[in-house]
MDTraj code that builds the backbone (N, CA, C; nanometers):
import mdtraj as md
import numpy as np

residues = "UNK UNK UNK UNK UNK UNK UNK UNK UNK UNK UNK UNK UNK UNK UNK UNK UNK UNK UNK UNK UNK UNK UNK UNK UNK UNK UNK UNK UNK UNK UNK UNK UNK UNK UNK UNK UNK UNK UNK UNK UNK UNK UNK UNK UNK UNK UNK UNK UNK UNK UNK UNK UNK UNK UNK UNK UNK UNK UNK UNK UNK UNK UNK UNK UNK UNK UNK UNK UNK UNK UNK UNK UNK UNK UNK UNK UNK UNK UNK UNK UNK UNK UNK UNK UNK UNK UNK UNK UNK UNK UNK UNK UNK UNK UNK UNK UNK UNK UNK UNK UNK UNK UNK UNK UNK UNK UNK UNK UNK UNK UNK UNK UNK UNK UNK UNK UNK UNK UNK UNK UNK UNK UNK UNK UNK UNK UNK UNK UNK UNK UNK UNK UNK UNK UNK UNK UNK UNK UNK UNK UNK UNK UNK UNK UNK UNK UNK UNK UNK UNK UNK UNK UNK UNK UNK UNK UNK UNK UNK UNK UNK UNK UNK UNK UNK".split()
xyz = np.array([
    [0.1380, -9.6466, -1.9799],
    [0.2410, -9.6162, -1.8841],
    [0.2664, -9.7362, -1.7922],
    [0.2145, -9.8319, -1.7745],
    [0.1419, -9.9567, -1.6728],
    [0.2789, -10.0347, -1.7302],
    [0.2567, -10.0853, -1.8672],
    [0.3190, -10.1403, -1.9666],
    [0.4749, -10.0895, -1.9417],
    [0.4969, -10.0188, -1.9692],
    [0.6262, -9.8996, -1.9335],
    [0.7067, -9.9525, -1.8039],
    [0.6261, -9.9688, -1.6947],
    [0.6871, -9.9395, -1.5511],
    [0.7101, -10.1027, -1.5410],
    [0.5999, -10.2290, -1.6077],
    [0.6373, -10.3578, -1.5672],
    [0.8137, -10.3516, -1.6417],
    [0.7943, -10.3443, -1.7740],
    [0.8958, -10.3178, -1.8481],
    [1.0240, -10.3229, -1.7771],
    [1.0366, -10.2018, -1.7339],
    [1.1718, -10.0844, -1.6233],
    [1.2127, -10.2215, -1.5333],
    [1.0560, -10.2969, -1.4522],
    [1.0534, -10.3486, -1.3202],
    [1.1946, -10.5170, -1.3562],
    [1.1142, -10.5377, -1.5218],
    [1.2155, -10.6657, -1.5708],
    [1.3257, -10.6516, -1.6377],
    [1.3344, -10.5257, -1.6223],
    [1.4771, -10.4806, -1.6895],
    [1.5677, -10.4560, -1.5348],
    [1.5310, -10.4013, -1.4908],
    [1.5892, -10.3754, -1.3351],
    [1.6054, -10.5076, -1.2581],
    [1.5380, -10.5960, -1.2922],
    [1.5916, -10.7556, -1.2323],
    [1.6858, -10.8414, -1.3091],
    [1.7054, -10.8060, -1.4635],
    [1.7689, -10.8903, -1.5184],
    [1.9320, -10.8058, -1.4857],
    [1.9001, -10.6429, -1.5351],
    [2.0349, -10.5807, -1.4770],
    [2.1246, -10.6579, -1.3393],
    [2.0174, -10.6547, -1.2402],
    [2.0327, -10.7059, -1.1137],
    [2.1265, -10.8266, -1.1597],
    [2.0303, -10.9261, -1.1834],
    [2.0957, -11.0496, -1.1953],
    [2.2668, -11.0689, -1.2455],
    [2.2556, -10.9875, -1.3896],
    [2.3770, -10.9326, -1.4601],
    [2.5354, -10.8960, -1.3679],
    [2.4987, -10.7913, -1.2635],
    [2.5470, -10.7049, -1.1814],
    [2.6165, -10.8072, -1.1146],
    [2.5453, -10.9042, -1.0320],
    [2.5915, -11.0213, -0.9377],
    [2.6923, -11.1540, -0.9992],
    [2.7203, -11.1805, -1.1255],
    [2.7723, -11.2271, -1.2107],
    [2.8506, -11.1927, -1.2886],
    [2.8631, -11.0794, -1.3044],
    [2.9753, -11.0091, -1.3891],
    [3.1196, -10.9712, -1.2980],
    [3.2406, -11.0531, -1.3571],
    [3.3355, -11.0062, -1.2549],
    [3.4459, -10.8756, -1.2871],
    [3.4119, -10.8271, -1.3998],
    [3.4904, -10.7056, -1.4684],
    [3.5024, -10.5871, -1.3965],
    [3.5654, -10.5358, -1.3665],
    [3.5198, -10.4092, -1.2856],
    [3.4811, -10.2923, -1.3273],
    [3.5293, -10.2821, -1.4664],
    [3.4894, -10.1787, -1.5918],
    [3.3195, -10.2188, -1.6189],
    [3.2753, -10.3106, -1.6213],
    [3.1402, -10.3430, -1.7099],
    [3.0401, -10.3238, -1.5721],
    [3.0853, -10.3839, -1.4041],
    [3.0276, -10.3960, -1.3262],
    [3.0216, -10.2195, -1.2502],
    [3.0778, -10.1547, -1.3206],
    [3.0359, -9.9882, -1.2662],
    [2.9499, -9.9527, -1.3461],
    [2.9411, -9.9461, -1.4828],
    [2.8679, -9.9390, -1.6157],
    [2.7369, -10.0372, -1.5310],
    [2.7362, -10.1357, -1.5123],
    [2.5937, -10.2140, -1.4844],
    [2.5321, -10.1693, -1.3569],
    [2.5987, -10.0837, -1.2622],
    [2.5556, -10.0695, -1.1265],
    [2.4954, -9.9213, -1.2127],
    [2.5627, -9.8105, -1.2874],
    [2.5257, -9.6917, -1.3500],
    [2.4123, -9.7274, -1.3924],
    [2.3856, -9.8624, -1.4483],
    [2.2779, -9.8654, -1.5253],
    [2.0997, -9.9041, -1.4487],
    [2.1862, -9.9878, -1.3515],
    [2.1179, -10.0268, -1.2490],
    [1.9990, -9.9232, -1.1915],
    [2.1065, -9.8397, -1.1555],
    [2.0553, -9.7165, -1.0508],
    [1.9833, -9.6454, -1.1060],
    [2.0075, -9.6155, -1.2551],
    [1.9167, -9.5363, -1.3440],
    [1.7892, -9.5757, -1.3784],
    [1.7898, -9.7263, -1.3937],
    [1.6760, -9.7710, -1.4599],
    [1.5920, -9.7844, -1.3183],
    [1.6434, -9.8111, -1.1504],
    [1.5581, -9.7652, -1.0770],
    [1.5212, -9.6606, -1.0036],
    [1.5728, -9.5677, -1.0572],
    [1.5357, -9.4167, -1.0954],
    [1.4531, -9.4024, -1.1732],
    [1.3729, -9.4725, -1.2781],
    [1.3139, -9.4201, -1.3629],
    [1.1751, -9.5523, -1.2942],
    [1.2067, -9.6480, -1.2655],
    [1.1023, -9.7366, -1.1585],
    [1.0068, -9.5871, -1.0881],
    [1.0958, -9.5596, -1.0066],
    [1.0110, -9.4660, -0.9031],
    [0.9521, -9.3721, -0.9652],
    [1.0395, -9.2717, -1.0438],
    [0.9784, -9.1852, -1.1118],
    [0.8156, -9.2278, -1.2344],
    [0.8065, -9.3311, -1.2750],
    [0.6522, -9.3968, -1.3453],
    [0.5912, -9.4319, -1.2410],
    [0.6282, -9.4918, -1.1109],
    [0.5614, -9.4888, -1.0043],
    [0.4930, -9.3502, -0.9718],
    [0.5331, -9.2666, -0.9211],
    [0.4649, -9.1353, -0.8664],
    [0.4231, -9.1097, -0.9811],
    [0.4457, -9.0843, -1.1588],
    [0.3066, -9.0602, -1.2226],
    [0.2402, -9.1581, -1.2096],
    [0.2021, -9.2819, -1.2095],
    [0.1149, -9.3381, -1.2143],
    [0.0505, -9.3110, -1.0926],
    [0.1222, -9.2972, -0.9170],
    [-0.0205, -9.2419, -0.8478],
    [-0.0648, -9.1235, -0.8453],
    [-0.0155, -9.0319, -0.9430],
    [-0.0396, -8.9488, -0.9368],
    [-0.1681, -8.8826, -1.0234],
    [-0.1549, -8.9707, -1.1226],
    [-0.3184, -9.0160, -1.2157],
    [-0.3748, -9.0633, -1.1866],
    [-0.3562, -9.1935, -1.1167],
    [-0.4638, -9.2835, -1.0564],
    [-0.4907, -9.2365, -0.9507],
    [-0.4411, -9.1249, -0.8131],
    [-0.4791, -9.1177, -0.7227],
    [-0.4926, -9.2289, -0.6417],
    [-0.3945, -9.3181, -0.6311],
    [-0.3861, -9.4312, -0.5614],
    [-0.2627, -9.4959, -0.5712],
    [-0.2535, -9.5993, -0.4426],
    [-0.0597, -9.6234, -0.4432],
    [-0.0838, -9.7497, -0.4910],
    [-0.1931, -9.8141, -0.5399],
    [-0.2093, -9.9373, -0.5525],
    [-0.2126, -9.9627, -0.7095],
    [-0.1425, -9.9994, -0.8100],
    [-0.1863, -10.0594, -0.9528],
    [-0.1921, -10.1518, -0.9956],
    [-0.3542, -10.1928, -1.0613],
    [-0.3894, -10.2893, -1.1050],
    [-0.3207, -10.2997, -1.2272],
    [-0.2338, -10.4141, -1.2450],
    [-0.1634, -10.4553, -1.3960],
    [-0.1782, -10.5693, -1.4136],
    [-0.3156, -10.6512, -1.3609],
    [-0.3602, -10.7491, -1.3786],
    [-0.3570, -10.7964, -1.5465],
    [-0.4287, -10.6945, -1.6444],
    [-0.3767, -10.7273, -1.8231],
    [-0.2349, -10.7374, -1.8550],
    [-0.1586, -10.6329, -1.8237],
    [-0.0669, -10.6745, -1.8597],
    [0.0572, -10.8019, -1.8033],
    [0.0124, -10.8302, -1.6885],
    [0.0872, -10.9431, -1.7017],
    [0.0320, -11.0686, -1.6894],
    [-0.1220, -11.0591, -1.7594],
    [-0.2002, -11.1961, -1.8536],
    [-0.1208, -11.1977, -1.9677],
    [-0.0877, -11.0192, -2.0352],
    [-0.0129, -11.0336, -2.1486],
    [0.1136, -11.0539, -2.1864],
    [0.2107, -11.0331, -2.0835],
    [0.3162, -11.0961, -2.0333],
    [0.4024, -11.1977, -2.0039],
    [0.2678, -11.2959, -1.9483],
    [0.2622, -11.4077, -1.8738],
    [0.3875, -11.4091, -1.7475],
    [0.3544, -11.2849, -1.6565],
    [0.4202, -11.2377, -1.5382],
    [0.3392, -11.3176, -1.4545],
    [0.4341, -11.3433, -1.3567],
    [0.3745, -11.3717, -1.2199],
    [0.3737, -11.2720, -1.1336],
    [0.3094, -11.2382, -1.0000],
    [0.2880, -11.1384, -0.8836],
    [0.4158, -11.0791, -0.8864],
    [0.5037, -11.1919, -0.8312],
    [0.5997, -11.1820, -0.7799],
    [0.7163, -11.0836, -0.8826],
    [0.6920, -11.0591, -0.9969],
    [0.7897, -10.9703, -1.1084],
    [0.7515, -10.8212, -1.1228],
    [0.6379, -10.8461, -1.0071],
    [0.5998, -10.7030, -1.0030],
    [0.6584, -10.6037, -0.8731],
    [0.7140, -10.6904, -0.7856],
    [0.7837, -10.5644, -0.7324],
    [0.9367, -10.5560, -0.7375],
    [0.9424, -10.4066, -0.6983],
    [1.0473, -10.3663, -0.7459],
    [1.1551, -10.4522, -0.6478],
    [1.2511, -10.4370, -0.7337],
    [1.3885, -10.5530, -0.6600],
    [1.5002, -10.4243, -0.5708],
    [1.5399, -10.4933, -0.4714],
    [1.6450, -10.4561, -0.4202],
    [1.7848, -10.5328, -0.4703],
    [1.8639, -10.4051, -0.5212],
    [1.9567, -10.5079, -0.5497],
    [2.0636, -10.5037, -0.4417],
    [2.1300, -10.6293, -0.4428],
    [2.1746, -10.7187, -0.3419],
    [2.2724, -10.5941, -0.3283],
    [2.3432, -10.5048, -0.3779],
    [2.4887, -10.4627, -0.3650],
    [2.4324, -10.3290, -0.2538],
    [2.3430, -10.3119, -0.2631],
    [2.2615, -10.2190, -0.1714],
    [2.3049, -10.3028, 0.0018],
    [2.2678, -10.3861, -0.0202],
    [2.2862, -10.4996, 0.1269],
    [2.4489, -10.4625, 0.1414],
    [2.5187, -10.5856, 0.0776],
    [2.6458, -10.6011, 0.0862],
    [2.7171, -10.4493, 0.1073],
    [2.6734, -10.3660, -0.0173],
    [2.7728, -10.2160, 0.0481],
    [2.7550, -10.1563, 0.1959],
    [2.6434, -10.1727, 0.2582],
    [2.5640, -10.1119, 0.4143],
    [2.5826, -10.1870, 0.5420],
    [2.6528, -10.3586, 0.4856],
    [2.6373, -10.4310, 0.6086],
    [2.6721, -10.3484, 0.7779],
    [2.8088, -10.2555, 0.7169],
    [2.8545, -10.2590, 0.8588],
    [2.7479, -10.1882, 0.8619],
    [2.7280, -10.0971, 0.8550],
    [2.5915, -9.9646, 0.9183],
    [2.5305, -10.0620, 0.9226],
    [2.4165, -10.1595, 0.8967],
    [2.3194, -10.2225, 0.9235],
    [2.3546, -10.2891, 1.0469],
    [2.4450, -10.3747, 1.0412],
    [2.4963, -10.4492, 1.2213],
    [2.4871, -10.3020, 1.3108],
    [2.5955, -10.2279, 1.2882],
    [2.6167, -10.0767, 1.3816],
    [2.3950, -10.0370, 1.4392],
    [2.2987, -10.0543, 1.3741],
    [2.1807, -10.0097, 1.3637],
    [2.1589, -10.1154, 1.4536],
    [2.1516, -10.2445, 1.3844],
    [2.1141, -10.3323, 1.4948],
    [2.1572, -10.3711, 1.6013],
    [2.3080, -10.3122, 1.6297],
    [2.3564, -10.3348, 1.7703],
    [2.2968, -10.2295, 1.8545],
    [2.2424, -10.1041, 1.7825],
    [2.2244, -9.9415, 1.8944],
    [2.0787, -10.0307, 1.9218],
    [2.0214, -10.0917, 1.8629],
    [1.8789, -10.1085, 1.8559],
    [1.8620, -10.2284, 2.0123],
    [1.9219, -10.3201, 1.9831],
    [1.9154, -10.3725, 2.0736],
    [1.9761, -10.3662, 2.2457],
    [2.0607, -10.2503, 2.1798],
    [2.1140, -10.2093, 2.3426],
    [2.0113, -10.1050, 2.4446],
    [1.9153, -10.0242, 2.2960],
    [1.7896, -9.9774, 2.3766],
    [1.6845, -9.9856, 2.4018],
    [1.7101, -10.1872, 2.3531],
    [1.5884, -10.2483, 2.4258],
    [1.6664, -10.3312, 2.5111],
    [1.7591, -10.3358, 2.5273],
    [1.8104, -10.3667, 2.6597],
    [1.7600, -10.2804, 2.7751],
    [1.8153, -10.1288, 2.7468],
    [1.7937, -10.0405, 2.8872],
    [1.6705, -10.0426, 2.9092],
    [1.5799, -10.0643, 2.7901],
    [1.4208, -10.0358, 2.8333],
    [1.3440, -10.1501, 2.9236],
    [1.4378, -10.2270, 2.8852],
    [1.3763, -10.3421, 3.0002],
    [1.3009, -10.4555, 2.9179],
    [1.3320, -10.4718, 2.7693],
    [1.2615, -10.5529, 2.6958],
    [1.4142, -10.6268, 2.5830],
    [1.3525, -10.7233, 2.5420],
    [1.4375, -10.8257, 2.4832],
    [1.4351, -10.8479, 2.3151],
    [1.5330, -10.8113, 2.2731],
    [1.4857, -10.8190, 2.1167],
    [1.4746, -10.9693, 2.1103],
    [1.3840, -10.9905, 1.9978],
    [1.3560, -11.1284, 1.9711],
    [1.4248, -11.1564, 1.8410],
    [1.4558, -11.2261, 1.8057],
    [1.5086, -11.2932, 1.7317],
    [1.4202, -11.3460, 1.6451],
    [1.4822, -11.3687, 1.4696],
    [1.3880, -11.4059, 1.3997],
    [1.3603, -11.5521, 1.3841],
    [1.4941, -11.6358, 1.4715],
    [1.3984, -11.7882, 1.5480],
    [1.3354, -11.7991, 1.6067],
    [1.3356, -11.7177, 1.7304],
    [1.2276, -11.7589, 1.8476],
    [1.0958, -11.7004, 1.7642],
    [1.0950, -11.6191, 1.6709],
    [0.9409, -11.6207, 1.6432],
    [0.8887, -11.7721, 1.5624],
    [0.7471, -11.7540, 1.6134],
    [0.6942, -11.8945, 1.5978],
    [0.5764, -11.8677, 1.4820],
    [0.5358, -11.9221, 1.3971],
    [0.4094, -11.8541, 1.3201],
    [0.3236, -11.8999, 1.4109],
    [0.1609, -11.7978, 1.3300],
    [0.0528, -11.8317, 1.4085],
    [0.0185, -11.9391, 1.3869],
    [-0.0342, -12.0148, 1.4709],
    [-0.1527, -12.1206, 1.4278],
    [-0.2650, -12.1177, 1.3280],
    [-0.3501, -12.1607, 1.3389],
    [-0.5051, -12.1633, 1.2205],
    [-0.5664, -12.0359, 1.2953],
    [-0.5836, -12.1464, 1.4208],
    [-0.6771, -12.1037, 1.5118],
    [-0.6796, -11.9504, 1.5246],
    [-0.5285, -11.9411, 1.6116],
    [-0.4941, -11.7979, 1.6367],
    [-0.5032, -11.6924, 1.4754],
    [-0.4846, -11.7425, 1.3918],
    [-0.4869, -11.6919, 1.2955],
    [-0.6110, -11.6021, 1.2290],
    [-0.7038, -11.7309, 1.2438],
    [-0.8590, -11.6857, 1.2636],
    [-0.8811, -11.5803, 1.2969],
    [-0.8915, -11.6285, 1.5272],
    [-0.9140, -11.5136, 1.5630],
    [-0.8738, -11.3483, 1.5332],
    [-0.7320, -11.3501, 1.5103],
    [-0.6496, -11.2369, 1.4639],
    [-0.7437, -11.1150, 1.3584],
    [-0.7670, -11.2649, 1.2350],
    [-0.8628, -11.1932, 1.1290],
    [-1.0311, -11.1337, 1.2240],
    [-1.0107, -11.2484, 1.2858],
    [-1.1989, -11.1731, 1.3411],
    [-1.1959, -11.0686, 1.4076],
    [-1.0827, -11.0344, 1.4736],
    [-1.0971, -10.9008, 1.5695],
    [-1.0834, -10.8221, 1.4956],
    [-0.9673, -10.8075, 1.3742],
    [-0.9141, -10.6904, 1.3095],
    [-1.0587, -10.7151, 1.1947],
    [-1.1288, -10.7659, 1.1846],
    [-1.2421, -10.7520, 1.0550],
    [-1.3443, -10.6748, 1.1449],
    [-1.4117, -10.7086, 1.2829],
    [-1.4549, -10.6538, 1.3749],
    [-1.4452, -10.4971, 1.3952],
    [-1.3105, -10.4722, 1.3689],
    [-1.2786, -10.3292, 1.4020],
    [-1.3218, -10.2787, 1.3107],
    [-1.2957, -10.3264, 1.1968],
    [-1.2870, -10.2700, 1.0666],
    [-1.4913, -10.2155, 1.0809],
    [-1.5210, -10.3306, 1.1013],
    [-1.6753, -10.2909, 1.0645],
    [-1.7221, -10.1443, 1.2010],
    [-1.6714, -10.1861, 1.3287],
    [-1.6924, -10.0986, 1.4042],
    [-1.6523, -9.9449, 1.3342],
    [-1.5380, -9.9241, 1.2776],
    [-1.5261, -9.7894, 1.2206],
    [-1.6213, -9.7921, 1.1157],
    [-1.6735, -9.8462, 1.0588],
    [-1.7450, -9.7753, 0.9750],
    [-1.9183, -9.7795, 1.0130],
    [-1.9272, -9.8431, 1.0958],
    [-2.0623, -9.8236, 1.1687],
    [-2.0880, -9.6596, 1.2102],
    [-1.9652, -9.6367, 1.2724],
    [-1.9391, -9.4713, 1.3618],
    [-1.9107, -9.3821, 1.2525],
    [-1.8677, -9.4298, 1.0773],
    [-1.8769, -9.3319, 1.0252],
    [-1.9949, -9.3032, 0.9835],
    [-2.0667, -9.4135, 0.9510],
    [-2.2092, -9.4273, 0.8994],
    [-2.2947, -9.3342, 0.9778],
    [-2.2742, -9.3780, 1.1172],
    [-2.3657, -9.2709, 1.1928],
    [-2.3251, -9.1385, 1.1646],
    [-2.2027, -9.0955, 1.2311],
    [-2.1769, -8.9616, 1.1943],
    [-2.2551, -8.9066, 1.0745],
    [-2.1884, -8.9852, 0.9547],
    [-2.2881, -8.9133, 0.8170],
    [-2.4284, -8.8668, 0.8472],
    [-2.5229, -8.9427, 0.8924],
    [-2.6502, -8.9949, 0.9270],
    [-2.7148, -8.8846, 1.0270],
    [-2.6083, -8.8647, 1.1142],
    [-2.6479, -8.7225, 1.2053],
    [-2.6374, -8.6141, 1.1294],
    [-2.5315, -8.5764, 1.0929],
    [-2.5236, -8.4702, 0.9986],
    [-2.5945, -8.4531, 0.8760],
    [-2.6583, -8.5234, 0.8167],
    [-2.7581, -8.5213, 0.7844],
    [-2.9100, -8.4703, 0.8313],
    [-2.9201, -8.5071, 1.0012],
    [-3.0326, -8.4796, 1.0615],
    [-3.0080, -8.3278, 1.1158],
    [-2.8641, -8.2924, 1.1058],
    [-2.8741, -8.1959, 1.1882],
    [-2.8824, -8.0731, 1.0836],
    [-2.8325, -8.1172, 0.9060],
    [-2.8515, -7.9971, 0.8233],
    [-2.9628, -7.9632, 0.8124],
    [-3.0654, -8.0943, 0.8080],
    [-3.1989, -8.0796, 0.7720],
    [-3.2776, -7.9437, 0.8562],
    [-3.2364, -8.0086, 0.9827],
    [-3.2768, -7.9100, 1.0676],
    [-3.2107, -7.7647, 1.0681],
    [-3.1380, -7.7084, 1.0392],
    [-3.0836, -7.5850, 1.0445],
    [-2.9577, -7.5608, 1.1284],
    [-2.8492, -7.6339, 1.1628],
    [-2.7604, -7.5762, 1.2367],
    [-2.6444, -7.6596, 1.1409],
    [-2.5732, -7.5191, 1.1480],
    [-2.4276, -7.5423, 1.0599],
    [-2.3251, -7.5994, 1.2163],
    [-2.3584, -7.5794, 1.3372],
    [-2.2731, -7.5734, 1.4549],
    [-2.2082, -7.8143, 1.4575],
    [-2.2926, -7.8123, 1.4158],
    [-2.2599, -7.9851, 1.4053],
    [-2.1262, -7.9803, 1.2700],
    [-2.1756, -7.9420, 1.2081],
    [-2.0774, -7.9703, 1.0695],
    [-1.9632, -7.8899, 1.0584],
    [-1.9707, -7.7703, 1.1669],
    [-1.8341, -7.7155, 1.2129],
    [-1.7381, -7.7761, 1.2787],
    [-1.7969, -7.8681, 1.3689],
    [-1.7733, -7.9308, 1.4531],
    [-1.6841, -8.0462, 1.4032],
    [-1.7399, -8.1017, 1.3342],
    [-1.6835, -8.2427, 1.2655],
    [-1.6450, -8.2468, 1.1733],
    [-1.6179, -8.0727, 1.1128],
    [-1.5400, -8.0488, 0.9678],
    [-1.6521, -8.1585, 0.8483],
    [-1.7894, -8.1604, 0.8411],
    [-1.8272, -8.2051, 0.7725],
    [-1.8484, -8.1042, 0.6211],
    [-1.7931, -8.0132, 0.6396],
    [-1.8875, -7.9680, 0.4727],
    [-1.8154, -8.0469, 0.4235],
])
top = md.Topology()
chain = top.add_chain()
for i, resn in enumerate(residues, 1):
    res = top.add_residue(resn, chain, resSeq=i)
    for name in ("N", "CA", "C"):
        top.add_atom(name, md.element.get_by_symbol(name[0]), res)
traj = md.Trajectory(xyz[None], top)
């Protein structure tokens, strides 16, 4: 099924590509029909696949050794006519957006004034958020660890408590 969905994913980009180049108007409704279907059927192998795997994440690391895919052919494409048909609603969104961070007393930023991080800052960023990471699972560890001490001993009132069964 893995095989299947890369499939859909390079058929749905070449459509794409097709779509943006074709100036017919007969062939370019037919290619947008086709478009939409084949990422209709993207999503739909998506939800079975997490729905077997129990996870939103799939490894298709073999198949696109067997492929010879790069990362990047693995996600799904937006196609451009999605943009171009929505612009006005998209400006209309981003004008309401910024008028209620106007009233709020804050400034939309712009995607110049953002600056990337540094190394440094970068670092730190990772050390706090790795930090946290370990802090939650220290507190789950314990939790387990009590509840443990407290079945041993006889009281269900802890594991009610913390929804442990």
């Amino acid at each position: 099924m893995r095989k299947v969905y890369v499939r859909y994913l390079s058929i749905a980009r070449r459509l794409d590509t097709c779509y943006d180049l074709i100036l017919h108007p007969q062939k370019r409704l037919l290619l947008r029909r086709l478009l939409d279907n084949t990422l209709g059927r993207v999503v739909e192998l998506k939800h079975e696949m997490v729905s077997q795997d129990c996870s939103d994440i799939q490894h298709c690391d073999d198949i696109m050794n067997e492929l010879a895919l790069a990362p990047e052919d693995m996600v799904v494409p937006i196609p451009a006519y999605i943009r171009r048909d929505r612009i006005h609603l998209i400006t209309e969104r981003n004008i309401l957006i910024d008028d209620c961070l106007r009233r709020a007393g804050l400034e939309a930023i712009s995607e110049d004034e953002l600056s990337p991080l540094s190394v440094p800052e970068a670092i730190l960023l990772l050390q706090k958020h790795e930090r946290a990471k370990q802090g939650r699972a220290k507190a789950d560890h314990r939790r387990e660890l009590l509840a443990k001490q407290f079945m041993g001993a006889g009281t269900e009132k802890y594991l009610q408590m913390y929804d442990c069964q």
